[in-house]
N, C-alpha and C positions, 0 to 999 in steps of 0.2 A: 258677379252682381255689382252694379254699379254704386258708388259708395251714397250720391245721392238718391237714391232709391230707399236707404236706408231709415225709421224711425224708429220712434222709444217715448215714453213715458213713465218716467221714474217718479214716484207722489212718497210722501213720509209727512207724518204727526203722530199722535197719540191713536190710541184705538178708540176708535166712535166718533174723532172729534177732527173738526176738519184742521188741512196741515197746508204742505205747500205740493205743486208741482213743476216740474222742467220737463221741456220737451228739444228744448235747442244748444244746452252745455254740451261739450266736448264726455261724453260717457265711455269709460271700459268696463267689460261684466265679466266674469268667470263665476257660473253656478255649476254646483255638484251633485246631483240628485240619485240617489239608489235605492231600491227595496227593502229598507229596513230602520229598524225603529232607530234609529238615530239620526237626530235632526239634519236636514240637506245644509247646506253651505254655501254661500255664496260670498263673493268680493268685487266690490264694485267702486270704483273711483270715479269721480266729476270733478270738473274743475271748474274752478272762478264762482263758486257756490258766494249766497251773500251771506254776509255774516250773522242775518236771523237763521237763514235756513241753518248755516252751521249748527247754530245756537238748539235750532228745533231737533237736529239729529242727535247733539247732546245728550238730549230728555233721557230717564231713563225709561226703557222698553218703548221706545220710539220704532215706530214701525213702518217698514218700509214696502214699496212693492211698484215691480220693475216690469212694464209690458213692452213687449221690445217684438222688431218685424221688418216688414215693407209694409211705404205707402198703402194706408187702407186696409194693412191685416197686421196688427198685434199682439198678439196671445200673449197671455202672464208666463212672466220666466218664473218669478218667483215673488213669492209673501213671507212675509218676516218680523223677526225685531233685530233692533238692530243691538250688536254686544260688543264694538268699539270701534271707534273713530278716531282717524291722523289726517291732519291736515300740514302739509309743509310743502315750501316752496318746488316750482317747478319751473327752472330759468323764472321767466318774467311773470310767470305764471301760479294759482296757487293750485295742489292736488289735494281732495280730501277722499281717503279712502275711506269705505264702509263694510265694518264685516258683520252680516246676519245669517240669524238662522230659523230654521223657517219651525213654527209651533214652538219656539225656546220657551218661549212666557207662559205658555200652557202648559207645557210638560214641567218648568219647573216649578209654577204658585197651586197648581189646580190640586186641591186637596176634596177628598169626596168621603161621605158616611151612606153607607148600604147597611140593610137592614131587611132582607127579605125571607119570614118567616114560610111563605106557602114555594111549593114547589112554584120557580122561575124559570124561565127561556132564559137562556145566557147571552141571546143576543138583545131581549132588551136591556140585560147587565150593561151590556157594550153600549147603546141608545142615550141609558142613563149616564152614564162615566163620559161620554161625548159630550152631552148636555150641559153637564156640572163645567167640564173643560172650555166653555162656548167655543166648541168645534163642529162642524159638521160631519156625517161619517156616512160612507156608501159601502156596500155588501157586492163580492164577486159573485157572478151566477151560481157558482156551485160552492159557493160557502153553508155547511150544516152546523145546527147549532145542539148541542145537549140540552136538556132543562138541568136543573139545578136544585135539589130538594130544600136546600136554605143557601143561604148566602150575607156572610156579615162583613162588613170592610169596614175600614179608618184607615185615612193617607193618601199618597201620591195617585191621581187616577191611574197614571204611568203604568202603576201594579196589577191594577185591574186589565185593564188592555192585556198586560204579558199574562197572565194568570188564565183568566177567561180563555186569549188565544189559542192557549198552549193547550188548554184542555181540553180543545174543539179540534185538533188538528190546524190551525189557522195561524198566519201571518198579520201583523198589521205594520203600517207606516203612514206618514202625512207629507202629503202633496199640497203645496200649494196652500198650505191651511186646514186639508181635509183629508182626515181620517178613511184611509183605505183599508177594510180586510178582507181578505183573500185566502184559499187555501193555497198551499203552496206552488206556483210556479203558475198560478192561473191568473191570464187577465182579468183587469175591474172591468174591462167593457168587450161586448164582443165587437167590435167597430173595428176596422181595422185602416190605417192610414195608408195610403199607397206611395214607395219610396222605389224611385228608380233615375235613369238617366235623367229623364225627362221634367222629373219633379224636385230635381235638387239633390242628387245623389252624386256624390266626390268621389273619383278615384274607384276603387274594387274592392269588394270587402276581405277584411283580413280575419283569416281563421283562428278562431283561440284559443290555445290550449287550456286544464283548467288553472295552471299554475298563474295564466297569462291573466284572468280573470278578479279584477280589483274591485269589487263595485263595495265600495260600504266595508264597514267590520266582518272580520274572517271569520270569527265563530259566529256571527249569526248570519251567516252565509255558507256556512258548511254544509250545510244540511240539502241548499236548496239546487249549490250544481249540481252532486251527483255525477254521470260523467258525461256530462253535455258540455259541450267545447265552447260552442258558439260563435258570433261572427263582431267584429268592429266596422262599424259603417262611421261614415261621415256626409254630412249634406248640409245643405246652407239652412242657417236658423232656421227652425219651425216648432216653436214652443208651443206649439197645441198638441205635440205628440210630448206624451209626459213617460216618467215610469208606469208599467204596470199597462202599458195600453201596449196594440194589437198593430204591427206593419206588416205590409205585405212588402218584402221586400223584393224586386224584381232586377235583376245582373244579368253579366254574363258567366260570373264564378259560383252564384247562388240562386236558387227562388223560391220564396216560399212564406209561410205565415210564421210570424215570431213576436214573443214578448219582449216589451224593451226593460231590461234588467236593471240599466244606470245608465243614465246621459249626463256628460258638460255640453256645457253654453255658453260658448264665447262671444263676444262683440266689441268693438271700436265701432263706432257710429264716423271716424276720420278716417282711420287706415287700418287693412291688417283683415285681422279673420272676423267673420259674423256666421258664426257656422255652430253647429251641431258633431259631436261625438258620441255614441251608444253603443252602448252593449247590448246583443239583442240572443236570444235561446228561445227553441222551439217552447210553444207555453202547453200547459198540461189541457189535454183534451175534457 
């Protein structure tokens, strides 16, 4: 894919309040995105930033968010705040790198009080604990919810989320700023992307064993390979396929429907890779 083919728009300021954007600096990305409640990851360098923007990235819980693609199609890599910042020389050049992560600020200020005397759905438990958090939050199709005869909380919403989860059979994580739960191993949508020669698919996919299998924290991932091996794809960026969504992925070593379990995201907008890495397992019917 040709390098000028390639765009981006990287934007940061405070939440609500307008900040700056670039769309033409020299940018590197590497996001790290996987099915579990521990915030994604991303690093990303620009260079020759001016020294307001610098200044605006400073802020504390400055917030970033990186839509990155070809000409005419963008999709968000990633949202965030951002949790520290290097800027230093690069030959003649200056490099500032940026490390965020995506819901930090939520997961760590959002404090909530529950209080529900009458029998409760635990999923409007979950509705409210989103709301307190101002996050958004979407339900997989075959997410089932308990009622809840009372329920009383003080603290971290974080607790609520794992608590509730856990006690419904169910998973949750944050994409892109918004709260996913799922039961285990099922996509959030049934849509499925189409990944093959044709559409941007690298090389042959390689088989995984489960040892081979990294996505996110080990213990709260233990649970959900199970002995599904899986496969590693690779194809040129397309950050509209997230965690938790549906590919059809079509080869000549595989074919089939699969949930994608954890993708990196790389880019150079100058040289180098702009591509896609996933981990993908049959998802639960």
């Amino acid at each position: 894919m040709a390098n000028w083919l390639r765009a981006y728009q990287f934007s940061a300021g405070q939440a609500g309040a307008c900040g700056f954007a670039v769309t033409e600096l020299h940018i590197q990305f590497s996001v790290e995105k996987a099915d579990v409640a521990s915030p994604n990851t991303a690093k990303i360098s620009l260079w020759n930033l001016s020294e307001a923007h610098k200044a605006a990235l400073e802020e504390k819980d400055c917030v970033v968010t990186l839509n990155a693609g070809y000409s005419g199609n963008t999709p968000m890599v990633l949202t965030g705040t951002v949790t520290n910042v290097v800027t230093e020389d690069d030959g003649a050049d200056q490099k500032t790198t940026i490390d965020v992560l995506d819901g930090r600020r939520e997961l760590r200020d959002s404090y909530v009080t529950f209080g529900y005397l009458q029998p409760t759905d635990s999923k409007l438990i979950l509705q409210d604990a989103a709301g307190q958090m101002g996050l958004p939050i979407t339900f997989s199709q075959g997410a089932t919810f308990k009622p809840l005869e009372s329920y009383s909380y003080v603290g971290l919403a974080k607790n609520v989320l794992d608590k509730v989860c856990a006690s419904n059979n169910l998973t949750w994580t944050i994409q892109n700023g918004i709260i996913q739960v799922t039961r285990s191993n099922e996509p959030i949508s049934t849509i499925a992307h189409l990944i093959s020669p044709q559409t941007g698919l690298i090389g042959s996919p390689k088989k995984l064993t489960q040892s081979e299998k990294n996505s996110g924290n080990a213990e709260e991932n233990s649970s959900k390979n199970k002995a599904q091996a899986g496969w590693e794809i690779r194809y040129f960026l397309n950050a509209a396929i997230g965690v938790n969504d549906l590919v059809q992925l079509q080869s000549k070593a595989v074919n089939g429907i699969f949930r994608v379990e954890s993708v990196k995201l790389e880019g150079d907008n100058m040289a180098g890779d702009w591509l896609c890495t996933a981990q993908i397992v049959e998802a639960a019917s």
